[in-house]
N, C-alpha and C positions, 0 to 999 in steps of 0.2 A: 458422549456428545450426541446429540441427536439429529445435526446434519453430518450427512456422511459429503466428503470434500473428494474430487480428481481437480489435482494441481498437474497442468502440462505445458510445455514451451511453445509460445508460437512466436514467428516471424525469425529475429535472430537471438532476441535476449527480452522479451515480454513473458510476462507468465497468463496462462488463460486458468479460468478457473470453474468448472461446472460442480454443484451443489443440491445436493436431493435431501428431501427433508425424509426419515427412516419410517414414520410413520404414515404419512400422507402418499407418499412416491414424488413430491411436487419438486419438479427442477428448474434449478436458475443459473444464470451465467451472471458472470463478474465483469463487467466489460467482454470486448468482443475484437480482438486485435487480427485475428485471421482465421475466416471463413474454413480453408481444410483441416486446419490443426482442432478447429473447435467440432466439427463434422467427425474426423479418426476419435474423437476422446468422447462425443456420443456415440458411436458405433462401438466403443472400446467397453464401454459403459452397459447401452443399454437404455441410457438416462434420455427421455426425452425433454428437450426445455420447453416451457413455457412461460418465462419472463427472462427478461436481460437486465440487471442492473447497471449502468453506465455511471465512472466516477469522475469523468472530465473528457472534453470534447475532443482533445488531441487524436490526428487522423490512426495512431498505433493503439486507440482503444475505442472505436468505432468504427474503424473499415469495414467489418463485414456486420455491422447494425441491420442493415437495409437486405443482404440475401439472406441470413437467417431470418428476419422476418417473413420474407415470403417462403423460406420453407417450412420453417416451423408455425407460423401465424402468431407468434410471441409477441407479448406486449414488452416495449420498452420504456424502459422508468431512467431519468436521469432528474441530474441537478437544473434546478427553477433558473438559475442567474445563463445556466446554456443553451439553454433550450432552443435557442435558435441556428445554433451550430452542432446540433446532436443528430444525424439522420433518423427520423423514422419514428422518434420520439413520443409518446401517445401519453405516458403520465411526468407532471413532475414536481420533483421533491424538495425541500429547503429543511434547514437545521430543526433539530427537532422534532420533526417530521418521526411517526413510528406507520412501519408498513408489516403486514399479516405475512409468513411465508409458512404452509403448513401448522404445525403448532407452536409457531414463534414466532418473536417479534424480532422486526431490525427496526435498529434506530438509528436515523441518519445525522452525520455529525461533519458541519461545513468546517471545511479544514483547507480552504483557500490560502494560496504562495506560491505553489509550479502553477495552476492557471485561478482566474479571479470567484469563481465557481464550482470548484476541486470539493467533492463531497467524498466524505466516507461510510461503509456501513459498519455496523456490531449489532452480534446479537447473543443479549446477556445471559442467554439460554443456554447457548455453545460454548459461550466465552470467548467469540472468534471476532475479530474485524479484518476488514477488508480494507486497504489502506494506499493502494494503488502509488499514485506517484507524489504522495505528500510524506508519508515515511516508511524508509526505505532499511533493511537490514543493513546496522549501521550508517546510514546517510540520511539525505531527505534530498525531494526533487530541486532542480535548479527552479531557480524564480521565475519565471518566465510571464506571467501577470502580476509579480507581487512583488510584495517591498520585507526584507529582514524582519520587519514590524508581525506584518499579516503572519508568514510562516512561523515562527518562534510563539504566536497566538497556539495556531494550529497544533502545533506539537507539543504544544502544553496540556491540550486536551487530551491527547489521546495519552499523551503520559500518566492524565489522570483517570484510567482505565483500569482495573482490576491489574496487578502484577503478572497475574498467570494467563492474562489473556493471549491467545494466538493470535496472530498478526501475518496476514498472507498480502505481499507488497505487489509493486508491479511489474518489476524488472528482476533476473538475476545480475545485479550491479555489486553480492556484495565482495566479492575478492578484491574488486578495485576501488569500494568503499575503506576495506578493513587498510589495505597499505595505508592510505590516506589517512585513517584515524590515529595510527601510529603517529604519524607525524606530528599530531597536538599532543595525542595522551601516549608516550613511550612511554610512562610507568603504570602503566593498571595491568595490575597480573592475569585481569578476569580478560581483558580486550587482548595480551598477549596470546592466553589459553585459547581463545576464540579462535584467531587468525591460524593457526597450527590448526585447527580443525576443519576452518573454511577452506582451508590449503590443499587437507586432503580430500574432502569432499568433491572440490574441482577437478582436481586428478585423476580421481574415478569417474569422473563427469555425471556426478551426482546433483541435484538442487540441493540450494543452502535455504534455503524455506520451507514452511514458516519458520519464522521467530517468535517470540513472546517479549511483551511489554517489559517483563523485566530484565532479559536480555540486553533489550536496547537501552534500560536505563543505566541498566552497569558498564554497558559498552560501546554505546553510540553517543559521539562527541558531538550531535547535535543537539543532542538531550540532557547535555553533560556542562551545560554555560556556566552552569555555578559551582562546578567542581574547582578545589585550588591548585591541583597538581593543573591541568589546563590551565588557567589561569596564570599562572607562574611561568608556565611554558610559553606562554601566547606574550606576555611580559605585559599585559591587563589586571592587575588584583584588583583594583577596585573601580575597573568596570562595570556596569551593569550587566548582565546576563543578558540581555538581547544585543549589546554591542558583542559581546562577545560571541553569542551565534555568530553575528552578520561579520563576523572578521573570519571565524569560521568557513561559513558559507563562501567568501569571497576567497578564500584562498582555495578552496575546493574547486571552485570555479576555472581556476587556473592551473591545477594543478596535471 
């Protein structure tokens, strides 16, 4: 890999993320959810930033936008459709969009349904995307600007990502993802296997990230509409696979 990655926790359960390209030295942040946790993981580092990639305006990935810009004098890069709810915001990007980091490229992919403007980055180089709060190890974000429609979009794209790609989310949500997926899919031996790992992971109060794309295809019931064991379960066979997310979703939602 040619970015080298520090994944660390900030606030209560956000994950922050600083990123230095191995050749260049050039560093970036993944959003920016709290000012000290992101400060200790540059002093931890080394790494100084010099851009912020912002992947939706929600105030847990933008709080400290605006002081690391004036310590650091970093440029921030966020999504075109938020721009006006993104503090501090000086470029912005929309789908398709390829931005230069060191000797790579990211390419940015709209992946709108937790907010109307929700971008993600990849970059084909590393194999990595950045996937914030649209999907989630095992889960994806609640709708909160979208409609079943929009998010089931969204995750079909990043479904269609290289298998091996790594996938760094935004939240450690997934221990109280994975019970959940139990509850559609109690027969996949691979989502059983999973959950007994995430179990002990927690325990030692380790991150359960990254994941990889095909992880989530084999184990994430979000990703899994058109499986029949789901299906059967949900008492849907011949459903569409976007109702069957959104019944999905909705029972997530309450659960």
């Amino acid at each position: 890999m040619a970015v080298e990655i520090e994944q660390f926790m900030c606030r209560s359960d956000n994950f922050g993320i600083l990123m230095r390209d191995s050749q260049s030295g050039e560093t970036a942040l993944i959003d920016a959810p709290e000012e000290r946790a992101i400060l200790d993981a540059v002093e931890r580092t080394g790494w100084t930033p010099t851009v912020l990639y912002v992947t939706h305006h929600h105030p847990d990935h933008v709080e400290a936008n605006l002081a690391l810009k004036q310590r650091f004098g970093l440029k921030i890069v966020g999504p075109k459709a938020e721009a006006a709810k993104i503090p501090g915001i000086d470029e912005t990007v929309a789908g398709g969009d390829v931005l230069r980091f060191g000797g790579e490229e990211i390419g940015v992919i709209e992946t709108p349904g937790h907010t109307a403007g929700h971008v993600s980055y990849y970059m084909p180089k590393s194999g990595v995307a950045f996937t914030a709060d649209t999907l989630f190890a095992l889960g994806c974000g609640r709708l909160f600007e979208g409609t079943p429609a929009t998010m089931f979009a969204s995750l079909k794209k990043l479904a269609a990502l290289p298998a091996e790609t790594i996938v760094y989310c935004g939240h450690e949500y997934t221990l109280t993802n994975a019970r959940f997926a139990l509850t559609v899919d109690p027969t996949n031996s691979a989502l059983k296997s999973r959950v007994r790992e995430i179990e002990a992971l927690r325990a030692d109060d380790k991150p359960t990230l990254p994941t990889t794309i095909a992880q989530e295809l084999a184990t994430n019931p979000f990703m899994r509409a058109h499986d029949p064991a789901i299906r059967r379960n949900l008492g849907m066979e011949t459903a569409s696979d976007e109702a069957v997310f959104a019944e999905i979703r909705k029972r997530k939602d309450v659960a």
